[in-house]
MIDOBA-36117 format. One line per field, with one value per residue: residue in one letter; y, x negated, z of N, C-alpha, C, CB in turn. Coordinates in nm, 2 decimals, always signed. Atoms other than C-alpha are relative to their C-alpha. Glycine has a CB too. Layout:
<nodes>
rest: a/... $
nc2: Y/... $
nc1: X/... $
nc3: Z/... $
cac2: Y/... $
cac1: X/... $
cac3: Z/... $
cc2: Y/... $
cc1: X/... $
cc3: Z/... $
cbc2: Y/... $
cbc1: X/... $
cbc3: Z/... $
</nodes>
This chain:
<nodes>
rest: x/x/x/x/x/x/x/x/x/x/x/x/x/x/x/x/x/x/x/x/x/x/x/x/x/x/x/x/x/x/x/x/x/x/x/x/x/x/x/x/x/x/x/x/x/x/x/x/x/x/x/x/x/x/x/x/x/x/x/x/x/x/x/x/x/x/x/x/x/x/x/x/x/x/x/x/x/x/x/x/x/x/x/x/x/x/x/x/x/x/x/x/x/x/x/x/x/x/x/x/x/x/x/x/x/x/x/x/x/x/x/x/x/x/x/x/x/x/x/x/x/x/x/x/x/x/x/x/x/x/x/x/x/x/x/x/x/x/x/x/x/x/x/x/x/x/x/x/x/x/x/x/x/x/x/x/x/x/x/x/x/x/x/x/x/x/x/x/x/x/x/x/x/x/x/x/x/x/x/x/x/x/x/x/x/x $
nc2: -0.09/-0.13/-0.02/-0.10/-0.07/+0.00/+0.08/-0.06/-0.04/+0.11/-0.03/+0.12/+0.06/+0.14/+0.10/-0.03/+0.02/-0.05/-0.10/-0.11/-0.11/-0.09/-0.09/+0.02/+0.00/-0.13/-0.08/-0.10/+0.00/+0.04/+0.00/+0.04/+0.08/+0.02/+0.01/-0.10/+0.03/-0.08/+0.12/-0.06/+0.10/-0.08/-0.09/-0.04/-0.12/-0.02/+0.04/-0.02/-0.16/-0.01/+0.01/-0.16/-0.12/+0.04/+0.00/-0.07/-0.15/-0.05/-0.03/+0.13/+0.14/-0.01/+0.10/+0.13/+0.10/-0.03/+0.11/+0.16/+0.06/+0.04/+0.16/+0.08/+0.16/+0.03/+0.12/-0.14/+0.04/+0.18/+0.05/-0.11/-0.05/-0.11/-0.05/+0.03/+0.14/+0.11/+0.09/+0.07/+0.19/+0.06/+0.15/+0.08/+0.11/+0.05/+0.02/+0.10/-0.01/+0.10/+0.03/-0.09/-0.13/-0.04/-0.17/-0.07/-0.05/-0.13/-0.01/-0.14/-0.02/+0.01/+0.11/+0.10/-0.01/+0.12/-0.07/+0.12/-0.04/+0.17/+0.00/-0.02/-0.04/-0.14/+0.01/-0.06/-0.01/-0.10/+0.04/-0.10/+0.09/-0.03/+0.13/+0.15/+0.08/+0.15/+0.06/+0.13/+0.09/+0.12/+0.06/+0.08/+0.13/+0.04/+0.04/-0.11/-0.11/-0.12/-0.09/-0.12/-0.08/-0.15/+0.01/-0.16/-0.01/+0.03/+0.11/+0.08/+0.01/+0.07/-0.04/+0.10/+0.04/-0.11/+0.00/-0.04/-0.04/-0.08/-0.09/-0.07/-0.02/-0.11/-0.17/+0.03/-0.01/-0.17/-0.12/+0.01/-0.02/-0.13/-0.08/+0.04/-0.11/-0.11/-0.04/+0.04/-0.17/-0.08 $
nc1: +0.10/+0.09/+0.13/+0.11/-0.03/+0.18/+0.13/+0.04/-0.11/-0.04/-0.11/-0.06/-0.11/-0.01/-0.06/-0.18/-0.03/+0.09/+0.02/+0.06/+0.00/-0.03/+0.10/+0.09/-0.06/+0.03/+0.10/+0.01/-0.01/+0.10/+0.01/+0.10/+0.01/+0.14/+0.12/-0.02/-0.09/-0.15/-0.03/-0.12/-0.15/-0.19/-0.11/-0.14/-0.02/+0.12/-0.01/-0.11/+0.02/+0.07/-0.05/-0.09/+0.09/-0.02/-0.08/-0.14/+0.07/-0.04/-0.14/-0.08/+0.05/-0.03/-0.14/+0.01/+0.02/-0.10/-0.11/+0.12/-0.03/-0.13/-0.03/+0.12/-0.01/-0.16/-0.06/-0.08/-0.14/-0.11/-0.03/-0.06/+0.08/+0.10/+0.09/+0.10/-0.04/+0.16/+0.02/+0.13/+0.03/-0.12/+0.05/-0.13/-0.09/-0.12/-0.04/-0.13/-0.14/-0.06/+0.13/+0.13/+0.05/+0.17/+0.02/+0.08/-0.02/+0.06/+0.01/+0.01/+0.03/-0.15/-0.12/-0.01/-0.08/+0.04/-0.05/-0.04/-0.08/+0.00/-0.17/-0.16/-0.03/+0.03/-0.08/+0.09/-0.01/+0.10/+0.02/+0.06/+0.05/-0.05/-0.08/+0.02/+0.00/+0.10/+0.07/+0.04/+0.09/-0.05/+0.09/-0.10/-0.04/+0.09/+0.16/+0.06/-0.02/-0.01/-0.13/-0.04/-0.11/-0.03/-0.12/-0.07/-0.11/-0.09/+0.07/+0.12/+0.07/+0.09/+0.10/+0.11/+0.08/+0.13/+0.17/+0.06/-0.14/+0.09/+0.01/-0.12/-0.01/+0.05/+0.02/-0.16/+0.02/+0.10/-0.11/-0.11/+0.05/+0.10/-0.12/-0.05/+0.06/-0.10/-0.12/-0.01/+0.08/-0.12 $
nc3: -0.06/+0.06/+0.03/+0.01/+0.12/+0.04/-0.11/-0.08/-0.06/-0.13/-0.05/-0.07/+0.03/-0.05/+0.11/-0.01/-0.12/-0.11/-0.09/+0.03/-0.09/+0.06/-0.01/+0.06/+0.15/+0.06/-0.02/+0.17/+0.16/+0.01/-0.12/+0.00/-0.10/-0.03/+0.11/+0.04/+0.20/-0.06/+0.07/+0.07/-0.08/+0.07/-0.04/+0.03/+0.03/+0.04/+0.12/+0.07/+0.05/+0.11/+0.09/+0.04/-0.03/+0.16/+0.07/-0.06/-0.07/-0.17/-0.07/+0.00/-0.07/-0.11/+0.07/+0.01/-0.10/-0.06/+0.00/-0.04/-0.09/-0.04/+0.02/-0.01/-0.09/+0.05/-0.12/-0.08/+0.08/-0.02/-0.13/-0.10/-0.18/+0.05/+0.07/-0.11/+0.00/+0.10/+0.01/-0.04/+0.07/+0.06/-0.02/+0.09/-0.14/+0.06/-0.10/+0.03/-0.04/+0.07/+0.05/-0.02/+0.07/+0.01/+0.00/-0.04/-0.20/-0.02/-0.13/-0.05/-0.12/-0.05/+0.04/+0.09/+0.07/+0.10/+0.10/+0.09/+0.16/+0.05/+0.08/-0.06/-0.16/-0.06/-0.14/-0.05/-0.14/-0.10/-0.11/-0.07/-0.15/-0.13/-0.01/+0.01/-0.16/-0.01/+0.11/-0.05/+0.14/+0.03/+0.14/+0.08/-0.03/-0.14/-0.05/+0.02/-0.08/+0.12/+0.02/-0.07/-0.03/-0.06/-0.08/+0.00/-0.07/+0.08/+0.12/+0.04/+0.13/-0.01/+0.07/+0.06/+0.09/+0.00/+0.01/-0.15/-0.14/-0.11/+0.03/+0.00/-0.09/-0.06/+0.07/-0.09/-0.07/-0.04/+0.01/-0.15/-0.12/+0.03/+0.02/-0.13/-0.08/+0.07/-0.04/-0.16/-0.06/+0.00 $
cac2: +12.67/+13.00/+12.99/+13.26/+13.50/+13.50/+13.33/+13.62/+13.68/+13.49/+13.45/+13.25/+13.02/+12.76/+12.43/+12.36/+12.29/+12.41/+12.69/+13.07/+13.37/+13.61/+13.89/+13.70/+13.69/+14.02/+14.23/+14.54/+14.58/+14.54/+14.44/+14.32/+14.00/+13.91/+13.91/+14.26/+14.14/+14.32/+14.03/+14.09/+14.00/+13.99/+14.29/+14.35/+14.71/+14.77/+14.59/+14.75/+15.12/+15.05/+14.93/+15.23/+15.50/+15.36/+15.35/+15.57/+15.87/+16.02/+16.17/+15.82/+15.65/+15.77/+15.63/+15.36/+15.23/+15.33/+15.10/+14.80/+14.81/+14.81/+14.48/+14.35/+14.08/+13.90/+13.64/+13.99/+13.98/+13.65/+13.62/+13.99/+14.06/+14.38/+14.57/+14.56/+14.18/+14.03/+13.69/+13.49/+13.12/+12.93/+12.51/+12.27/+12.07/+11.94/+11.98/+11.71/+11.75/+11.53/+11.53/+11.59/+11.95/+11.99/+12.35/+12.58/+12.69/+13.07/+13.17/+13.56/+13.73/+13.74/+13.44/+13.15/+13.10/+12.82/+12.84/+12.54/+12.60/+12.21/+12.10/+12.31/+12.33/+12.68/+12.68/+12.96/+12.94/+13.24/+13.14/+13.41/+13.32/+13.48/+13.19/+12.90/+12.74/+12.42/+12.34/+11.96/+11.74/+11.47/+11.19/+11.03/+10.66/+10.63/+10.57/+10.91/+11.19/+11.46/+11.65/+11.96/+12.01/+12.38/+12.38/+12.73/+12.80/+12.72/+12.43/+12.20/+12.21/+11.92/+11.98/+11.68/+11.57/+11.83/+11.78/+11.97/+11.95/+12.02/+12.29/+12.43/+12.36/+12.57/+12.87/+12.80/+12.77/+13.09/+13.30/+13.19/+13.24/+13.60/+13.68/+13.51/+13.72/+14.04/+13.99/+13.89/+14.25/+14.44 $
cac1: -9.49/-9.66/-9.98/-10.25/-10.24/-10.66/-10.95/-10.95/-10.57/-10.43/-10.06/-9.91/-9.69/-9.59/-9.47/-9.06/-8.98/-9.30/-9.34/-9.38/-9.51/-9.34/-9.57/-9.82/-9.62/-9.54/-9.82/-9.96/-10.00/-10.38/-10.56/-10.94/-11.03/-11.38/-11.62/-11.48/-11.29/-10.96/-10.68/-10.33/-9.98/-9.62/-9.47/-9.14/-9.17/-9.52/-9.47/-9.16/-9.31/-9.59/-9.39/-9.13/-9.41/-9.50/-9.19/-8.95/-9.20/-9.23/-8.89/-8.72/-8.94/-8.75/-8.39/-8.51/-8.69/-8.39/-8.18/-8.46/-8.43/-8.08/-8.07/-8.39/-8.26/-7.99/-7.99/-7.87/-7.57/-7.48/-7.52/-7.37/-7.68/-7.85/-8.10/-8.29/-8.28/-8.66/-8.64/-8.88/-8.86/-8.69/-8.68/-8.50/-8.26/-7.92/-7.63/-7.36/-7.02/-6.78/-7.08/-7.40/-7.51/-7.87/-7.97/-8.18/-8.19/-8.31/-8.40/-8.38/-8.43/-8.04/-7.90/-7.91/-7.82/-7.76/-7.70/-7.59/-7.52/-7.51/-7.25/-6.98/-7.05/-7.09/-7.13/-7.29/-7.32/-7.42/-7.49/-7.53/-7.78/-7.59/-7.31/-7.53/-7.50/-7.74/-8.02/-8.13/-8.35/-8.16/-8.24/-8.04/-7.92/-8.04/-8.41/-8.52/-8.64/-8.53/-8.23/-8.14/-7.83/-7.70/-7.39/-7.20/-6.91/-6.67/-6.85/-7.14/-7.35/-7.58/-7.87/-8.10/-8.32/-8.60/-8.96/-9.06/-8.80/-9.05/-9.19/-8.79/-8.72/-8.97/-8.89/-8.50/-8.58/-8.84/-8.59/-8.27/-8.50/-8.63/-8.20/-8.08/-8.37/-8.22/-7.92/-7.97/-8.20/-7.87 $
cac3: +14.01/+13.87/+13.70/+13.73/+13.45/+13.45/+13.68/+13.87/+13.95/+14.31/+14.28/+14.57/+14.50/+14.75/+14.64/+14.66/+15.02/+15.19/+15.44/+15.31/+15.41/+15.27/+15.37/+15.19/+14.88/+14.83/+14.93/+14.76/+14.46/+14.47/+14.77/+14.78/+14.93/+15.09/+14.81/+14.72/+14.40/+14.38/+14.33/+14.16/+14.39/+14.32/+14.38/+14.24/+14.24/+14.14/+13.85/+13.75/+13.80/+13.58/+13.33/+13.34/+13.39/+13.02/+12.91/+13.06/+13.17/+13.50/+13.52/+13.47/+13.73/+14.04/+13.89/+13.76/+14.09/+14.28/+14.09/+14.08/+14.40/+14.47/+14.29/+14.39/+14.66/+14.53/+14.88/+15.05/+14.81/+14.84/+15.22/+15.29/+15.53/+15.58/+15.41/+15.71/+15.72/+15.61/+15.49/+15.74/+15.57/+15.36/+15.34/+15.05/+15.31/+15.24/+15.42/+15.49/+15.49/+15.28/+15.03/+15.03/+14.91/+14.80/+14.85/+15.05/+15.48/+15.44/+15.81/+15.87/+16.20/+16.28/+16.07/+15.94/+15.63/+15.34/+15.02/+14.73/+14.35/+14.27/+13.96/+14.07/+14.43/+14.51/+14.87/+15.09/+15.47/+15.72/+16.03/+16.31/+16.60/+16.86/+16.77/+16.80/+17.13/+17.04/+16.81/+16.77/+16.58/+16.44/+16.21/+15.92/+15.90/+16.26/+16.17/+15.97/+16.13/+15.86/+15.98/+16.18/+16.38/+16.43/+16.72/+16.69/+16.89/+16.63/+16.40/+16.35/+16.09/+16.01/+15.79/+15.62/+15.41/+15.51/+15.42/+15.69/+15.97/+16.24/+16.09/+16.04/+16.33/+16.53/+16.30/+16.38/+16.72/+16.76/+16.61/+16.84/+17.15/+17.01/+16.94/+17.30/+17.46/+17.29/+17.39/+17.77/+17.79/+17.69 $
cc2: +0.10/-0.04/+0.13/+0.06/-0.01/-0.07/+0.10/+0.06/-0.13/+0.05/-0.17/-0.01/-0.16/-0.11/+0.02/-0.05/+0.03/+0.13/+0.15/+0.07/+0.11/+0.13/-0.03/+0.02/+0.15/+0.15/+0.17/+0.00/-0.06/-0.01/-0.09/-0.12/+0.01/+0.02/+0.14/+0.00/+0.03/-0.18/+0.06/-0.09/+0.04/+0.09/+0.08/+0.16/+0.08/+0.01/+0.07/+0.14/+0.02/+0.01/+0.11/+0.12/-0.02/+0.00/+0.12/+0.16/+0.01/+0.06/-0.07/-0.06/-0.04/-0.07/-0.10/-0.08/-0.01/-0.12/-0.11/-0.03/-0.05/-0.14/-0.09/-0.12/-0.07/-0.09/+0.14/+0.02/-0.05/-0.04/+0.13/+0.02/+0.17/+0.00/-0.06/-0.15/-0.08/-0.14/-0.09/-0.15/-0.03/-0.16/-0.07/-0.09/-0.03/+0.00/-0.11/+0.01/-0.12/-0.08/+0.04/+0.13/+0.02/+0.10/+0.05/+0.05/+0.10/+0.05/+0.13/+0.03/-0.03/-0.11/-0.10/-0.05/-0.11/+0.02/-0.17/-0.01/-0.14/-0.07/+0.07/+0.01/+0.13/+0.04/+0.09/-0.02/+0.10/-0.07/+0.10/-0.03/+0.06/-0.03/-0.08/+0.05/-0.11/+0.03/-0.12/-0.11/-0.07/-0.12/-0.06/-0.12/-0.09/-0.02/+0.17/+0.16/+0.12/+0.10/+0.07/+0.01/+0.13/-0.02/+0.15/-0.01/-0.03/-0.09/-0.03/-0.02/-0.10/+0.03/-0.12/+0.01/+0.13/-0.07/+0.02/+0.04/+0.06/+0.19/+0.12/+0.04/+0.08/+0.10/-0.01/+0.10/+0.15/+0.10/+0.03/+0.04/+0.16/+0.05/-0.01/+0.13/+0.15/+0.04/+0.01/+0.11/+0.06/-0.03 $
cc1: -0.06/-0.15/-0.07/+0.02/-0.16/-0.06/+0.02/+0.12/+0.04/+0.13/+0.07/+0.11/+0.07/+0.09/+0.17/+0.00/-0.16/+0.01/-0.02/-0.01/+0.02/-0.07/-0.13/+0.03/+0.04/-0.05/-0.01/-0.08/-0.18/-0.08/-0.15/-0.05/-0.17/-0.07/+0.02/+0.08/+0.10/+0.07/+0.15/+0.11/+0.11/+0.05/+0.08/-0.06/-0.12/-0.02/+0.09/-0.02/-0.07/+0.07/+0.10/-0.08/+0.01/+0.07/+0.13/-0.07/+0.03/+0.10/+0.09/-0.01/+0.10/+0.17/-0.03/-0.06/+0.11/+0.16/-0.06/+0.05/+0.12/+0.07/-0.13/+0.02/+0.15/+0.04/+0.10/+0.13/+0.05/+0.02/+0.06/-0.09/-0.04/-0.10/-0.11/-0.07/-0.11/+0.02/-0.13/-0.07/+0.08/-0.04/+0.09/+0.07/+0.14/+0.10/+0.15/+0.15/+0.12/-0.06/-0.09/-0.02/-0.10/-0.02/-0.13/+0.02/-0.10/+0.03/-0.07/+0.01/+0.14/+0.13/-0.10/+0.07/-0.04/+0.06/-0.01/+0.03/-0.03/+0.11/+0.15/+0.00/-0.05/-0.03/-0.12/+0.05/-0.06/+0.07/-0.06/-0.07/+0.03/+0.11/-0.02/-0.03/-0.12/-0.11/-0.06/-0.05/+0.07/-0.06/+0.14/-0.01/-0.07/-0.15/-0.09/-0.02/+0.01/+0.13/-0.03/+0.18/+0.05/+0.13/+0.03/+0.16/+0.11/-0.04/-0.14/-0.04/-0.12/-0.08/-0.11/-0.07/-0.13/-0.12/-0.01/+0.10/-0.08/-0.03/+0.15/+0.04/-0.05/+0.03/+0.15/-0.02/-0.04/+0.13/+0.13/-0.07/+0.01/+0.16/+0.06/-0.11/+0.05/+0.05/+0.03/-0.05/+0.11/+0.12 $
cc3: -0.10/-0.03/-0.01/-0.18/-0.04/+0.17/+0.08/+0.10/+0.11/+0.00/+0.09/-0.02/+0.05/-0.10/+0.05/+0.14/+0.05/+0.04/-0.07/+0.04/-0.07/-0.02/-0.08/-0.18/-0.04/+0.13/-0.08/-0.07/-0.06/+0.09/-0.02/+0.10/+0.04/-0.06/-0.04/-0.14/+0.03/-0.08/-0.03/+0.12/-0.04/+0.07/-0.08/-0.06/-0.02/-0.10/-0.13/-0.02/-0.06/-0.12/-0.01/+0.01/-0.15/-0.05/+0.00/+0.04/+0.16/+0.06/+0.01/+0.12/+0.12/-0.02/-0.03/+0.13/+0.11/-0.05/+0.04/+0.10/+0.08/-0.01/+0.00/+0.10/+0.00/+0.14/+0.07/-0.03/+0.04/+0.15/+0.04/+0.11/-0.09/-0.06/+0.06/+0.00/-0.08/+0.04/+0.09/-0.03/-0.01/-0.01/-0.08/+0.14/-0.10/+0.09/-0.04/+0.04/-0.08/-0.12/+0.05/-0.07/+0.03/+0.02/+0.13/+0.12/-0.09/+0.16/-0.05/+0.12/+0.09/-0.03/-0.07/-0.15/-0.13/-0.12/-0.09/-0.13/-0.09/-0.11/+0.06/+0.09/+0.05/+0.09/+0.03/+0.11/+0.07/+0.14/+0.14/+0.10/+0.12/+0.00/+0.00/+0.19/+0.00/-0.16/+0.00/-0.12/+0.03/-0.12/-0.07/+0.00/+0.10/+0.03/-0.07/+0.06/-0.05/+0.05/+0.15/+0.07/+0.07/+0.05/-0.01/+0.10/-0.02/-0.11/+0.04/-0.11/-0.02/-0.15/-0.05/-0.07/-0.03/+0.00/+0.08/+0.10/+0.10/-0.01/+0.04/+0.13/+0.12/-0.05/+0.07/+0.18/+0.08/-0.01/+0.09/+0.13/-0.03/+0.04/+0.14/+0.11/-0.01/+0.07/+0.16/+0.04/+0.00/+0.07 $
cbc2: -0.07/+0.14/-0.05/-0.09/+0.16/+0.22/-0.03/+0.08/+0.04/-0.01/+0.08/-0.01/+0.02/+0.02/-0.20/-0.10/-0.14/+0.00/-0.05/+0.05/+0.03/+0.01/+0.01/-0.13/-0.10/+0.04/-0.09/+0.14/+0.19/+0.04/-0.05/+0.10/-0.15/-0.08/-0.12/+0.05/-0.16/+0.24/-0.15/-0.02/+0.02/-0.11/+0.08/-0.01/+0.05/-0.06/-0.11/-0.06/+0.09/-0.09/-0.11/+0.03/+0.00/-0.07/-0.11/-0.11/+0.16/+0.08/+0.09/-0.10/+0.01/+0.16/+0.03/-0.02/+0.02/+0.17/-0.03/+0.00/+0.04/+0.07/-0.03/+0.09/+0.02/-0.11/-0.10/+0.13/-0.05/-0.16/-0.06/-0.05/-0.14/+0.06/+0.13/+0.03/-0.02/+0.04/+0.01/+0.00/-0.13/+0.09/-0.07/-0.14/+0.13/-0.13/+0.15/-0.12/+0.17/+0.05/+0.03/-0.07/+0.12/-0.01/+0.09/+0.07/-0.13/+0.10/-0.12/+0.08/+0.14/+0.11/+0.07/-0.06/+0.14/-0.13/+0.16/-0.06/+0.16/-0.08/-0.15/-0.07/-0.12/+0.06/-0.18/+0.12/-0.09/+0.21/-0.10/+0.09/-0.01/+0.12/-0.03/-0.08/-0.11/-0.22/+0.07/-0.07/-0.06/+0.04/-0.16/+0.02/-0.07/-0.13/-0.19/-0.01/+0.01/-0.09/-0.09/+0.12/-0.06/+0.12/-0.08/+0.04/+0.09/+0.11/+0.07/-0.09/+0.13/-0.13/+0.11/-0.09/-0.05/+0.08/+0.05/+0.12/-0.17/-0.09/-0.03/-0.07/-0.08/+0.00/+0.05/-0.24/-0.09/+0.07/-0.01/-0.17/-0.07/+0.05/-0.07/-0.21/+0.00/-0.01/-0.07/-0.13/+0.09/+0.02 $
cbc1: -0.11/+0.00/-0.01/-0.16/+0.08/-0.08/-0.19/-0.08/+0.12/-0.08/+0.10/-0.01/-0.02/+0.07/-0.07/+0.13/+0.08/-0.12/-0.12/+0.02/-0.12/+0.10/-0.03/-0.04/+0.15/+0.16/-0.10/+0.00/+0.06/-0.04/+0.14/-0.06/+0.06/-0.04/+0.03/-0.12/+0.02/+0.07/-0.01/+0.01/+0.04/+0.16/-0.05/+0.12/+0.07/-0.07/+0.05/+0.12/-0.01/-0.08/+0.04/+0.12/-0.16/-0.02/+0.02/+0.08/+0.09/-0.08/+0.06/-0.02/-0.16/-0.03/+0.07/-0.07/-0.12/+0.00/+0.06/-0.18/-0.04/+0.07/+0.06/-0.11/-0.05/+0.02/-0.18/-0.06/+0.02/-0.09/-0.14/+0.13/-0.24/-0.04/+0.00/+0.08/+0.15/-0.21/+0.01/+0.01/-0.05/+0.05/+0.00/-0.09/+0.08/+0.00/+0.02/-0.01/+0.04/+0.10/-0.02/-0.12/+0.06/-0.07/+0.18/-0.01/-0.08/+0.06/-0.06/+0.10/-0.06/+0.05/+0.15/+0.03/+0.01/+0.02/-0.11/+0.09/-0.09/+0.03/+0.04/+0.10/-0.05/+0.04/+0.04/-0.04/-0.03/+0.01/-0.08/+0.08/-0.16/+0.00/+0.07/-0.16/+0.16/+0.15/-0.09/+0.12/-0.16/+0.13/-0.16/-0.01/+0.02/+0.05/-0.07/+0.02/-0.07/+0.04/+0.17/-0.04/+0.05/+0.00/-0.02/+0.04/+0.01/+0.06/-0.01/+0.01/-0.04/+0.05/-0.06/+0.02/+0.10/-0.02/-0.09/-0.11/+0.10/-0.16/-0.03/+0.10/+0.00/-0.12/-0.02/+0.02/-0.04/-0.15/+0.04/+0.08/-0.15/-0.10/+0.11/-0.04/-0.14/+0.09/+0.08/-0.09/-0.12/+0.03 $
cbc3: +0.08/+0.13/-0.11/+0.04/+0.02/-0.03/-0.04/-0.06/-0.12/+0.17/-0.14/+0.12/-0.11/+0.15/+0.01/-0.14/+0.03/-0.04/+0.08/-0.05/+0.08/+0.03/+0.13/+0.04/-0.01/-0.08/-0.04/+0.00/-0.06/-0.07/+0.08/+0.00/-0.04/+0.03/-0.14/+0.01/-0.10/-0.10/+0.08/-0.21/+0.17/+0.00/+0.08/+0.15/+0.10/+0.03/+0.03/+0.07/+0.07/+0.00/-0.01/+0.11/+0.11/-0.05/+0.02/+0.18/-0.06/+0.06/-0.03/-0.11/+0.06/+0.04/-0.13/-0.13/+0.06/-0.03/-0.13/+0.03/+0.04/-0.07/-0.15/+0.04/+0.17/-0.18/+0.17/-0.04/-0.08/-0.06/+0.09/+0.06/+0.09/+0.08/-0.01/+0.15/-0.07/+0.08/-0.10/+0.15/+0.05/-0.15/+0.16/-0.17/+0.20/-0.04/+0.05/+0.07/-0.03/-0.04/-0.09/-0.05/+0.03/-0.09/+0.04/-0.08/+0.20/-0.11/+0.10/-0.05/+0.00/-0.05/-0.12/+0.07/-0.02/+0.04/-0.06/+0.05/-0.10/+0.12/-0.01/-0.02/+0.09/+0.00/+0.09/-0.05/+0.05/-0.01/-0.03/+0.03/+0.02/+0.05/-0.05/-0.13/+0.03/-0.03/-0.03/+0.07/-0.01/-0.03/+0.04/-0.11/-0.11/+0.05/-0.12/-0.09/+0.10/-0.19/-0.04/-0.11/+0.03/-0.11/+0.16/-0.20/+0.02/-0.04/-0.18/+0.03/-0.02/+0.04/+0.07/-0.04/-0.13/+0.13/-0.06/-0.01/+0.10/-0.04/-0.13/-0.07/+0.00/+0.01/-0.22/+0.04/-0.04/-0.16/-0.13/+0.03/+0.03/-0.19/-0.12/+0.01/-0.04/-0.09/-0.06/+0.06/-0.10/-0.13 $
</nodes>
C-alpha cells in the first residue's frame, strides 16, 4: 500500500482484494475537502504535466501528454477494450481450470475480464456481457462460499477464492442487467 507523502496529503489506496472506486482514486488534481484543506490525488496526468512543464517547457507539454496518455492504461492493451471502456472494479480471485491461476476479475461496463501473470502462466480472459447467459454464486470444496461462476454461450468460467464474492457478485451482476437492458431496448 501507498504511504502519504505528508500529514496533509490523502492518497487512497485500497487494500489488495477490496472494492475501488476508481473515481475516487483518480480525481483532480487538487480538490478541497470539508475543513477547507486542499488534499493531493493520483492523477496520472497532473503529475506528469507538472513535471514536463519544468522540464520540457510549454511547447513539449502537448506531445508529451499525448503520448502519456497513449500508454497510460496498460489493462486496455492487454484486454484489447476500448478507450471508452472505464474500469468499474477489480477483485484478487482465482480462476480454475486444470490449475489454479491466482490473478485479478477487472469488471468494465461491457466485459469481464481476468488477467494471471503467475510463474509462467500468462493467461488473460475477456469476457463480453452480452455472451453470458448465467451468473452464480458457487462455493469451493462444497462448504466455502468464495467463488463465482460466469456461463457464456460457448464456456464456463469458474472463479474462486474471492474475499469479497458478494460484493463481486453484485457488481458482476449490476453490470450484465445494465448490458441485457441495452440490448433488449435496441
Amino acid at each position: 500500500s501507498r504511504t502519504p507523502v505528508d500529514p496533509d496529503t490523502t492518497i487512497h489506496s485500497p487494500a489488495i482484494g477490496t472494492p475501488s472506486n476508481r473515481s475516487q482514486m483518480y480525481s483532480a488534481p487538487e480538490s478541497s475537502d470539508a475543513s477547507g484543506r486542499y488534499r493531493q490525488t493520483l492523477d496520472p496526468s497532473h503529475h506528469f504535466s507538472l513535471y514536463a512543464e519544468s522540464v520540457l517547457g510549454r511547447s513539449g507539454i502537448e506531445a508529451a501528454l499525448d503520448d502519456a496518455q497513449a500508454h497510460a492504461n496498460p489493462l486496455h492493451r492487454r484486454f484489447r477494450l476500448p478507450d471508452a471502456e472505464d474500469l468499474v472494479d477489480d477483485y484478487v480471485c482465482a480462476l480454475y481450470e486444470r490449475i489454479l491461476l491466482q490473478g485479478r476479475m477487472y469488471i468494465y461496463p461491457h466485459h469481464v475480464c481476468f488477467a494471471c501473470d503467475l510463474l509462467g502462466n500468462n493467461r488473460s480472459i475477456v469476457i463480453k456481457f452480452t455472451e453470458v447467459v448465467g451468473i452464480e454464486k458457487r462455493k469451493t470444496a462444497y462448504i466455502v462460499p468464495n467463488a463465482i461462476k460466469i456461463i457464456t454461450r460457448t464456456a464456463k468460467y469458474f472463479f474462486g477464492s474471492f474475499i469479497y464474492r458478494d460484493e463481486a457478485f453484485k457488481e458482476l451482476c449490476r453490470q450484465w442487467s445494465i448490458v441485457k437492458e441495452r440490448d433488449f431496448r435496441s
